[in-house]
N, C-alpha and C positions, 0 to 999 in steps of 0.2 A: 937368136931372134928376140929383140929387144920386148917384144909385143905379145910374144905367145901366150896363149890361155892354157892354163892345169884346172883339172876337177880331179879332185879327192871320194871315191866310189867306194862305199860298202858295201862289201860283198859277203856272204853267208860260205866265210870260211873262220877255222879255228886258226886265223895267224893276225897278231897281234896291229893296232892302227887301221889306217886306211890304206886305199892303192890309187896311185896317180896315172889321171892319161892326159892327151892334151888334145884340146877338142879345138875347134877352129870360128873362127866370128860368127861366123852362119848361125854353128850348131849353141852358139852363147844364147842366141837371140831366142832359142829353141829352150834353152832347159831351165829349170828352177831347183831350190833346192827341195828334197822331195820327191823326187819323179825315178821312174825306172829304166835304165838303158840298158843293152846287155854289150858287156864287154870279152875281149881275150884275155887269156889268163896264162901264161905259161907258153907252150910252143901249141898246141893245141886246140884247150878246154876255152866256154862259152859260161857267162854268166850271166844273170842279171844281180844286177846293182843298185843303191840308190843314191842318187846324188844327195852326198857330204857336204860341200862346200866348194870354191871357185879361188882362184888363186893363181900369182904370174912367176910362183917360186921355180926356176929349173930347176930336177935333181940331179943331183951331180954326179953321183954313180952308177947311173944304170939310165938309158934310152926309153924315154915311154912311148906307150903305144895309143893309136886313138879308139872312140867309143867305136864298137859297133853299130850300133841300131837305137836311136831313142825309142821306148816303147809307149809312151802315154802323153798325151798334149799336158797333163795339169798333176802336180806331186798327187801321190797316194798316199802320202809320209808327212808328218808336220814338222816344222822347227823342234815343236814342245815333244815328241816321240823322239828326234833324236837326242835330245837333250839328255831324255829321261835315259834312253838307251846308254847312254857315254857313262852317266851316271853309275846304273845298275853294272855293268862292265867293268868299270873302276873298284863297285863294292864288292861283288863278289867274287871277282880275281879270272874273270875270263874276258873273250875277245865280243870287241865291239859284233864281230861277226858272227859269235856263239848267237847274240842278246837280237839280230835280226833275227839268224836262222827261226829261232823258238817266235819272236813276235810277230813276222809276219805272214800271211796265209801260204799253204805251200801252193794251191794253185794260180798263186799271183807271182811264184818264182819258176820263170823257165829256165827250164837246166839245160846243160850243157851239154849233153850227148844223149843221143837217139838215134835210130836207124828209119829207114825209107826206102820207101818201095814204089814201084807204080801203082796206080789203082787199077784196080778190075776193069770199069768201061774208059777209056780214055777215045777222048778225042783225037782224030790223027792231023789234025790242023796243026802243020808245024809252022806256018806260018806267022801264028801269034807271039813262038815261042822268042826271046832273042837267044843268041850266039853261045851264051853262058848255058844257057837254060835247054837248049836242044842237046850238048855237049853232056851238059848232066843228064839226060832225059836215056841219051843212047848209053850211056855206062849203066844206068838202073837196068836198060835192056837187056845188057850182058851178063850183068850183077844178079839182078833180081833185087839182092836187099844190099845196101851200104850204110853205114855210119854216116854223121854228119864229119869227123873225123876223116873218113877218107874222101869226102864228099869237099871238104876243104883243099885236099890235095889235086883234085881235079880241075875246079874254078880256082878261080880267086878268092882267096880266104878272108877279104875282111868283108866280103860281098855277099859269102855264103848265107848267110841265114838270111838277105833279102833274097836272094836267087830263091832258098828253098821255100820263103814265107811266097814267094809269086806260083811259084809251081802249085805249091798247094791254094792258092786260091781261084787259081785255072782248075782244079780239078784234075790233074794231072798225073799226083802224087799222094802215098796216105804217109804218117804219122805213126811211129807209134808210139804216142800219147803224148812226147815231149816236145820243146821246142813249137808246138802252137799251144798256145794256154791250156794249162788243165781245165779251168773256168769255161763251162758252156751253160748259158742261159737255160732256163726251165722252159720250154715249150708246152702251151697246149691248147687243146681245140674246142672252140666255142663255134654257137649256132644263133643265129639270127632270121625274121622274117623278113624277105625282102620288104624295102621301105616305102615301094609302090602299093602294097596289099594292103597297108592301113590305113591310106590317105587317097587309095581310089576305090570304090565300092564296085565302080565293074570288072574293076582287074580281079576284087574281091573272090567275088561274085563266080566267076570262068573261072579262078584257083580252086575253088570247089569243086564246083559241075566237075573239074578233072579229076578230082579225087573219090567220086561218087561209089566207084568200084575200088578203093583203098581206104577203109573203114579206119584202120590204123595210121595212115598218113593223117587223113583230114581230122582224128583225135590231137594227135602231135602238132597239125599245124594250129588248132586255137587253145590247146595247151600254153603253146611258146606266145601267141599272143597274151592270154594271161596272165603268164609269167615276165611280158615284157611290160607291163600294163602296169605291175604291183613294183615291179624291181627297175631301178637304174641302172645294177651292176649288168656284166656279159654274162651270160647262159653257158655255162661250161658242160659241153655234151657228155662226159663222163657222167655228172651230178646230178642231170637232166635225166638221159637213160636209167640209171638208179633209181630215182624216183619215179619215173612215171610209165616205165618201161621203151620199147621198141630197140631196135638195132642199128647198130653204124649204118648199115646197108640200107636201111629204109632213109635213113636221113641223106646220106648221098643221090637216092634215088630221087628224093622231093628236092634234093643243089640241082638236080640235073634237068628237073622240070622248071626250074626256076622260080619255084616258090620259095627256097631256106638259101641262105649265104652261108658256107660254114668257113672257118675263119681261124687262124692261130693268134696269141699273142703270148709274149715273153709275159712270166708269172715270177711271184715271190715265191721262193721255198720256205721263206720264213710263212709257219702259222697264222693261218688266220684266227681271230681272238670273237671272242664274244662280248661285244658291247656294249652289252647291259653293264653299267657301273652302280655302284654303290655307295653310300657316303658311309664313313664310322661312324660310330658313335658318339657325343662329347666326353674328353678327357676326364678321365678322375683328377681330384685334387692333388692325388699323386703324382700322374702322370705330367699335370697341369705344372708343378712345381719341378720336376726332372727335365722340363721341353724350355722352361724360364732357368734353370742353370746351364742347360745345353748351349743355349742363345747367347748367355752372360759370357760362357767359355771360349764361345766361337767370336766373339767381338773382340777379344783378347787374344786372337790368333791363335789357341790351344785347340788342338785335338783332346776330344773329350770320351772318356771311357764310360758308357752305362752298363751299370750293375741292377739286371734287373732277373728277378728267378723264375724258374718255370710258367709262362702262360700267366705272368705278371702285366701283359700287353706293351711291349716293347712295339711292335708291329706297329701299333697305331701312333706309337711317336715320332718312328720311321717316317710313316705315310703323314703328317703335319711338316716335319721337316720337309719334307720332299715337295709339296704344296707351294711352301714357302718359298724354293728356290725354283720353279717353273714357274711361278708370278715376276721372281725376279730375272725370267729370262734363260735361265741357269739349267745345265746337264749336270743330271744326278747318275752315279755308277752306284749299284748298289751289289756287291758282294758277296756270293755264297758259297760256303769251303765244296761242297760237290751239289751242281743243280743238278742230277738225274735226280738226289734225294732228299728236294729240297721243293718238290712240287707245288704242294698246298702254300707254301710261300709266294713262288710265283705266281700262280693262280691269282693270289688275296689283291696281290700289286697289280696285275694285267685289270681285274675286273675292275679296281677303282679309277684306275687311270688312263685303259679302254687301248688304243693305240697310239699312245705315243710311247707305250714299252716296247723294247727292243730285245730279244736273249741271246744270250753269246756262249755258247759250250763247247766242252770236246767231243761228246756225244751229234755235234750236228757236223754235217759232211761238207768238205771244202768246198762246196759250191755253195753252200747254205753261209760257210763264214765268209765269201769274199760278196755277198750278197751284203750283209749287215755290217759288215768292214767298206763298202760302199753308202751303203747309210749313214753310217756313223760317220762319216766325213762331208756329208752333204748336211748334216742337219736335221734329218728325219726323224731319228728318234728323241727326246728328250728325257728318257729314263735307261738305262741299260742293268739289264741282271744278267751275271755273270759270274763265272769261278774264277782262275786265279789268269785266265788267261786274257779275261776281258781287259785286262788292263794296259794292254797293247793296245786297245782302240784309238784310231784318229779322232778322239772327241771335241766339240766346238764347243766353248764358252761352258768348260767342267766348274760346276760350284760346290760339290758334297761329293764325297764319298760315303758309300756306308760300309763296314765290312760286317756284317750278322754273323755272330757265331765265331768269333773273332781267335777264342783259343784252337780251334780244329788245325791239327796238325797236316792236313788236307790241303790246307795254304800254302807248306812248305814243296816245293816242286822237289823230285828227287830223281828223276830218272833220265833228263838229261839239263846240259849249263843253259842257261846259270840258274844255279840252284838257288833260287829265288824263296823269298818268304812272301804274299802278296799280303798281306797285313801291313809287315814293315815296310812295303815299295808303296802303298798305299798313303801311309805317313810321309815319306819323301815326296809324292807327287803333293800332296798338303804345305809342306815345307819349300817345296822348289819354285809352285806356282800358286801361293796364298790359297788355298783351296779349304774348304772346312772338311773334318776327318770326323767321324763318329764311329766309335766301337764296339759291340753290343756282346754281350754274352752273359748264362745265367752261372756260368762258371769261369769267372776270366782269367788267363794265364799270368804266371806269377808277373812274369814282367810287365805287363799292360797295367796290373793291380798295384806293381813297386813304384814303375813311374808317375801314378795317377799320386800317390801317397808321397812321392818328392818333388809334388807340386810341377811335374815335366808336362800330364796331363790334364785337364778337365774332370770330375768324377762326378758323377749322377748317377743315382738308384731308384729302384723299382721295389720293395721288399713283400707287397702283400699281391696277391692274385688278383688277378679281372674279373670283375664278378662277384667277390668275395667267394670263390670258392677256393676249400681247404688242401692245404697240400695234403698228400697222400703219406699215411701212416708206413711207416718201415720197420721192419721186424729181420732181425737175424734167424737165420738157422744153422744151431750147432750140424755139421755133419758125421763128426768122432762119433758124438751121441745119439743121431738118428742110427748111424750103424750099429754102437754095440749091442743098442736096446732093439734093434731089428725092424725100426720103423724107418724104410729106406724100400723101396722098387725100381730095382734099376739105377736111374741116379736121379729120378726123382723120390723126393723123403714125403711121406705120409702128410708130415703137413701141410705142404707143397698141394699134394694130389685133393686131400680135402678140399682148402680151399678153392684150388680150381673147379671142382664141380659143385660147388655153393655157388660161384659164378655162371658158371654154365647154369644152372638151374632157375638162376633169376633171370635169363637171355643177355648176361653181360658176355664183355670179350675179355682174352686174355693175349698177354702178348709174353713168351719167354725167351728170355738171353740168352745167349751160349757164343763167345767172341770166337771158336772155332769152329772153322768148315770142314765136310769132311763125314765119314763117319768116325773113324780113329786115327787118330795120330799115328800110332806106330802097332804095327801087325809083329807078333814075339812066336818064336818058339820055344814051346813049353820046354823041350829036352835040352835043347841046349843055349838057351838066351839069343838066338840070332835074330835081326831084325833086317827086311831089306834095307836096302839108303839106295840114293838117287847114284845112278852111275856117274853125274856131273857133279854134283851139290854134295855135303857133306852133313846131311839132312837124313832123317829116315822117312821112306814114303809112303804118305796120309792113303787111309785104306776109304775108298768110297764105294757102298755097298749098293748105291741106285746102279750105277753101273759096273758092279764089281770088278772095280780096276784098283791097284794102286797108283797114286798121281802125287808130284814133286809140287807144292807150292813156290817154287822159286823160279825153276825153268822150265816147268810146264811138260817135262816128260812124266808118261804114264806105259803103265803095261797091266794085262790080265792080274790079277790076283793069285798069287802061287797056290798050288794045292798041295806043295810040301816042303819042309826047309831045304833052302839051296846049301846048306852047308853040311846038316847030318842027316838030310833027306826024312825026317821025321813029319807026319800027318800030323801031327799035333798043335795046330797054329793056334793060335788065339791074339785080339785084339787089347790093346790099352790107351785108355783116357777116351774123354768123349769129343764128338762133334754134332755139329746141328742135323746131320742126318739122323744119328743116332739116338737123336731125343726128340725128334720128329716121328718116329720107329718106336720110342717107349709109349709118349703119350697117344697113338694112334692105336696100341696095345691096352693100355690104362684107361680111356674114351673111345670105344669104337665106335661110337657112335655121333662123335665131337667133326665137325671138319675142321680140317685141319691145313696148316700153310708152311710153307718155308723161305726164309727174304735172306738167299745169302748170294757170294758172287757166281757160285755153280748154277744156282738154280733162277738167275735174274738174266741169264746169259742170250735168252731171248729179245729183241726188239721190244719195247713195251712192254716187257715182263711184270719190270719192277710196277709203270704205272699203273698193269692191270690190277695183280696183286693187292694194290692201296687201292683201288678202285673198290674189288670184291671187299677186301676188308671192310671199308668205308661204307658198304651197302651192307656190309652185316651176313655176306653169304659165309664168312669165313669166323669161325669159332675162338680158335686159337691159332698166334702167329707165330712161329720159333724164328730165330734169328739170330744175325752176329750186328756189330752196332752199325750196320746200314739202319736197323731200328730206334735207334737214338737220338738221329737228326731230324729234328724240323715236324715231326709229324705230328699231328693233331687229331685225336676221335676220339667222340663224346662219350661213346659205349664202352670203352676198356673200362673195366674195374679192379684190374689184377695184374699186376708185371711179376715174373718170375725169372729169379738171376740161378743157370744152374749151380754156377761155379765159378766165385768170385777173386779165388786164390791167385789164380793166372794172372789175374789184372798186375796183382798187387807184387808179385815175384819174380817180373819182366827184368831182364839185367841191362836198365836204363836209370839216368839218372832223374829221370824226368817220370817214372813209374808211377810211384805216389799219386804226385799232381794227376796225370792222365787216367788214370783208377777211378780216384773222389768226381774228374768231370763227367764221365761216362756215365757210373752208378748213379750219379746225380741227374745226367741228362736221360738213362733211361727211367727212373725212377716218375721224371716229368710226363711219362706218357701214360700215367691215371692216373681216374678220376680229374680231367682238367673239365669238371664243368660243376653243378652245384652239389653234387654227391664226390663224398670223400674216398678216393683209392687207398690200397692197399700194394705194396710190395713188399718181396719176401727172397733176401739174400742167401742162398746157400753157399755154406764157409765154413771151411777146416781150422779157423782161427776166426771166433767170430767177438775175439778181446781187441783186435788190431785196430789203432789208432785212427785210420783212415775209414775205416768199415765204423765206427762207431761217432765220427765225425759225420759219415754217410748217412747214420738212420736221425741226426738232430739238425741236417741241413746245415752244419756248422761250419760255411765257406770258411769265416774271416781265422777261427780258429787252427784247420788246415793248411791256411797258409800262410800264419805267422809259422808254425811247427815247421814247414819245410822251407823257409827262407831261412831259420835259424840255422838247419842242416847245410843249406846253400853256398850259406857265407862261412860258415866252419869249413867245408870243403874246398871253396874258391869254384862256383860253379855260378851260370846266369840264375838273377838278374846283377851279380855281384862281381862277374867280370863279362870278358864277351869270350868266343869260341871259335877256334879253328880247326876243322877235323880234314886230317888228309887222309886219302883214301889210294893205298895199291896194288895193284895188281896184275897178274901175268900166271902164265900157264905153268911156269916152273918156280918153285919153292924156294931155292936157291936164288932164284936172280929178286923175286921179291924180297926175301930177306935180304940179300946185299945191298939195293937202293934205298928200302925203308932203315935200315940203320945208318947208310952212309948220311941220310938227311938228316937224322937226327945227331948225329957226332958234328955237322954244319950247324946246326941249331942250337947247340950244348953250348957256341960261345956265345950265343945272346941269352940262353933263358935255363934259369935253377930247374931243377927235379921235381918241384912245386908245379910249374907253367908249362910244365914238358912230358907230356905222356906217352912210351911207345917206342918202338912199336910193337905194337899186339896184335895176337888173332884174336879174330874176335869169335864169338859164341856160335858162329859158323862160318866158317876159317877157308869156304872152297864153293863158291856159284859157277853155275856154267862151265866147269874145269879154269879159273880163274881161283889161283889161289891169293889170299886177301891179307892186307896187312894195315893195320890203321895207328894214325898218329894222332894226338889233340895235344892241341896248342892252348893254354889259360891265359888271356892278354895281360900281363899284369896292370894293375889297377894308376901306376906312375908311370905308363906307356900309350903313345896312343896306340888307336890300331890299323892306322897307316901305315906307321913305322913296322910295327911287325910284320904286315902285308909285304913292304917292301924288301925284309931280312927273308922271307919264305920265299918272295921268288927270286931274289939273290940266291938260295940255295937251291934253287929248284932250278936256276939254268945254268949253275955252277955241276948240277948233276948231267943236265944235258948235254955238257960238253964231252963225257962219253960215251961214244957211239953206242955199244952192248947196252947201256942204262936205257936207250932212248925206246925199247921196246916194251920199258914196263909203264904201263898207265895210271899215270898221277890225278886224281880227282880232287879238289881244293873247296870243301865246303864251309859258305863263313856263316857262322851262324846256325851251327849245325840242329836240329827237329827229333 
């Protein structure tokens, strides 16, 4: 057929390209690129897709099939997403269909199997039904429940999912859950005065006189008039009740006398905001001069890195930039490595800029994201805050990006492809669609710092605080020497403990470090060294004493707490090393009379936890906050005067190469939460080495210092920002078959790259997740290679491994740019 049309459909599978089917003139006139159809797949399976692209190529080897079902009059998808998509795809060495699956919402992908049942009342009008649809109706009779799968065997298979989408909208048939959108609108119920009662005084008048003997009606009915009198918005009867009392039951009772209309309508789950806005302050001369090189950068097409320190008022450059480009029309995405803990930022932006902020999280439920994933593509919002996943949004007319906090390793996605960096995807959307990029951090990562310094980016600074208030003074504490001399409790040291009740005593706060959860790492037996370890994981398991269990940090198995060793049956347990229970447990011993708080993943694990928490803090109910570095980020309050690090060693002896750097930003970023207002804070590092390089760069705030010393190390090693990185990741339930693939790669790879560029493969420092044993390779790109090319030699070897069957069951993970 000289004439035939092909469409090329993404589909949210892990197999490499696109899939072709051939759609017919009708359905041309019907689609765009963009829009979602669902297709077959196999002999089968049911997908949704999105249209690729159009095309009158036949393929030659293989029969295509047509769309199933278009599912949307107009794309949900831009040109400029999929663009971005092929891109991201390309860089980081997975399928176009990895880079949907992760970007688009899951209740906007209907899948492909489900079963179905009749519904409880059904109508017996079979008359409605056609031929197809009665045939399926009396099999569900016999059945009870069938698959769409067998449901296809019965009709006509390319018919089925209208056959089943008609049944279920007769009411005929339930769902379950798939195959009709997961996305169901937010319903709710609002109450109104009939509109006769206000504008006729005798209808008035006889609504009364009726209610003479319902005291409580005739309150609620000139209530709602009041309330409709003062307010435009609808009267939402949940909100209404709450305030002013009465019951459902009475307000049906006054529908049914026909005084109140009550009334549903579809609602936003996105939050409603408080509108009171607020303008900043005028710029410091500082800031004044940082926003005029920002400007100069971005005219010159450069992404520009701001270096500005602690509560130096970055925020307010942000929000002037931001100004700037909604004058010009312009969608700003603004960036933040985890907004659950990233509040009081949000907040600052919503209050100035009222509703036109939009939030985009993992913490909001797919009904909430295909809600604002609809916005975002209409135009509604014109600010967007977001972590790393807002950046899948359909944005209209993007002119800034900002990324805040730009070093946080929190950008780095890791736990499924493509394992994305949103910093760096952030730069390429700058680069792909002229976009202005701004960087911001009071500790910026080496490489944003290299490239700003080889002239690749922009560089603007911040160096004195907002307000002129002073950074917060830093003081070591030996720990060798708090113990020998016996000024030590527990693990907090005397000096420690003074100062905190010199704080307490002035009504300041205190906030302490401790980057482990947990009460103890590892639970020992005295007689014979035994330690449990996870039956999965090759880890020993963290003892937590609120609920006297031991629990795996990795896969999440726990059990009771032994009451004797499993190996020589000895009573004699005892714990080692600390966690934030456990110093939550000291100082509630040391201050009994202190309140006291905990901010870590165990204990935030509630709805609201964490913002209640920052709430109480913030109001001052709460004395002292212990924590792991959920306290680091983004937080702001004027009453701490004391940060306390229990134990700084851990940071620094991490067996990463990236150790150091991530150490000095931490210490530094918790170090920023006192004294940020006109009185000077204090912190006080406890350290078993308190000569180390980085801990003594920490107490003089000596960024630039820091990281000339480990760039030096960088480039001796051949480590970023001095080459790039390839880490491959293996693994499988048996040892053997991972060690035979992870070296067969590497003996592939020995003929493109020296002993220099080629590491592995290794176990690494825990060698067994989930009963998944591991095996890791790193790739060093050398510096007279691009890194296409070696892209292209790795998966040359990586489908040269494929091609034996036995290989194919070990799981190869391809991280570029490895965090």
């Amino acid at each position: 057929m000289a004439n035939q049309l092909f469409v090329e459909i993404i589909l949210p599978l892990a197999l490499p390209g696109t899939f072709t089917y051939h759609i017919s003139e009708q359905e041309k006139s019907q689609l765009q690129i963009g829009q979602r159809v669902s297709v077959p797949f196999g002999s089968k399976k049911l997908y949704t897709g999105i249209i690729h692209s159009f095309h009158q190529n036949k393929p030659e080897l293989y029969k295509t099939k047509g769309i199933d079902s278009i599912l949307d009059d107009y794309p949900l998808v831009t040109k400029f997403q999929i663009q971005f998509w092929e891109w991201m795809a390309d860089y980081y060495m997975c399928t176009l269909g990895d880079v949907f699956r992760n970007a688009f919402p899951t209740a906007l992908k209907w899948e492909s199997e489900t079963f179905i049942r009749l519904n409880d009342a059904i109508n017996e009008n079979y008359d409605e039904l056609s031929e197809d649809e009665q045939i399926l109706i009396n099999s569900l009779g016999n059945k009870g429940l069938i698959s769409i799968n067998e449901a296809s065997a019965i009709v006509n298979q390319k018919l089925v999912i209208k056959i089943v989408k008609s049944l279920w909208e007769k009411g005929w048939i339930r769902l379950d859950e798939v195959l009709k959108e997961k996305y169901s609108p937010k319903i709710e119920r609002f109450v109104k005065v009939i509109s006769e009662l206000k504008s006729d005084g005798k209808k008035f008048n006889e609504a009364i006189n009726s209610l003479k003997n319902a005291a409580k009606q005739r309150e609620i009915l000139l209530q709602l008039i009041v309330e409709e009198t003062q307010s435009s918005k609808p009267i939402k009867i949940s909100k209404f009740l709450k305030s002013f009392g009465g019951t459902h039951a009475v307000l049906n009772s006054m529908a049914s006398k026909g005084i109140l209309e009550i009334y549903e309508l579809n609602t936003s789950r996105i939050g409603e905001i408080d509108n009171t806005q607020y303008e900043i302050s005028s710029l410091t001369l500082e800031q004044e001069k940082a926003l005029k090189i920002i400007e100069n950068d971005f005219s010159n097409n450069k992404p520009v890195l701001l270096y500005g320190i602690t509560s130096s008022g970055k925020t307010e450059v942000y929000i002037k930039l931001i100004e700037q480009k909604l004058k010009e029309n312009k969608t700003v995405l603004f960036l933040l490595p985890e907004i659950s803990l990233t509040s009081q930022m949000v907040l600052r932006i919503r209050k100035h800029f009222g509703e036109t902020v939009g939030i985009y999280h993992s913490k909001f439920n797919q009904n909430e994201r295909v809600e604002l994933w609809e916005k975002t593509l209409k135009g509604d919002y014109k600010i967007i805050i977001g972590a790393r996943s807002a950046l899948f949004l359909p944005f209209q007319k993007l002119g800034l990006i900002i990324v805040d906090e730009e070093h946080e390793s929190a950008y780095k996605q890791t736990d499924s492809k493509p394992f994305f960096h949103a910093r760096d995807m952030a730069l390429v959307l700058g680069n792909l669609f002229k976009l202005k990029v701004l960087l911001g951090s009071a500790t910026p990562s080496l490489e944003s710092f290299y490239n700003s310094k080889e002239n690749k980016y922009g560089y603007a600074e911040l160096l004195n605080r907002f307000g002129e208030s002073k950074l917060p003074k830093i003081e070591l504490i030996d720990l060798r020497k708090a113990m020998n001399q016996k000024e030590i409790t527990g693990d907090i040291s005397h000096k420690l403990r003074d100062e905190i009740q010199d704080v307490l005593n002035e009504g300041k706060q205190v906030i302490i470090f401790q980057n482990r959860r947990g009460f103890a790492p590892v639970v020992e037996c005295m007689s014979c060294g035994h330690s449990p370890y996870c039956p999965n994981c090759d880890v020993p398991l963290t003892f937590h004493k609120f609920s006297n269990q031991i629990k795996c940090h990795y896969c999440g198995h726990s059990q009771a707490k032994p009451s004797k060793c499993s190996n020589c049956q000895s009573l004699e347990l005892t714990t080692k090393g600390i966690g934030t229970e456990q110093i939550e447990l000291q100082l509630n011993t040391i201050f009994p009379k202190a309140r006291i708080a905990r901010m870590d993943v165990d204990a935030m694990r509630r709805k609201n936890a964490y913002e209640k928490t920052i709430e109480a803090f913030e109001n001052q109910e709460i004395d002292i906050l212990v924590g792991t570095q959920m306290l680091a980020k983004g937080l702001d309050f004027s009453n701490v005067a004391l940060v306390g690090v229990v134990r700084a060693d851990s940071l620094l002896n991490f067996p990463d190469f990236r150790a150091h750097e991530k150490a000095f930003q931490l210490l530094t970023q918790v170090s920023g939460r006192a004294g940020r207002r006109e009185e000077q804070g204090k912190v006080l590092i406890q350290t078993y080495n308190p000569d180390h390089q980085v801990l003594q760069n920490v107490t003089t705030y000596d960024y630039l210092k820091t990281v000339n010393e480990i760039l030096y190390e960088r480039k001796s090693f051949l480590y970023p920002p001095y080459v790039r990185l390839i880490q491959l990741t293996f693994k499988h339930i048996k040892k053997e078959k991972v060690d035979k693939v992870s070296g067969e790669f590497v003996k592939l790879m020995k003929n493109f790259l020296d002993e220099k560029h080629l590491l592995g493969p290794e176990e690494p420092s825990i060698g067994r997740i989930r009963n998944q044993f591991i095996r890791k390779v790193l790739i060093k790109i050398p510096e007279n290679q691009s890194a296409k090319h070696i892209k292209q030699l790795v998966q040359k070897s990586l489908d040269s491994i494929n091609t034996v069957q036995v290989y194919r069951s070990v799981r190869i993970d391809v991280d570029v740019d490895p965090h």
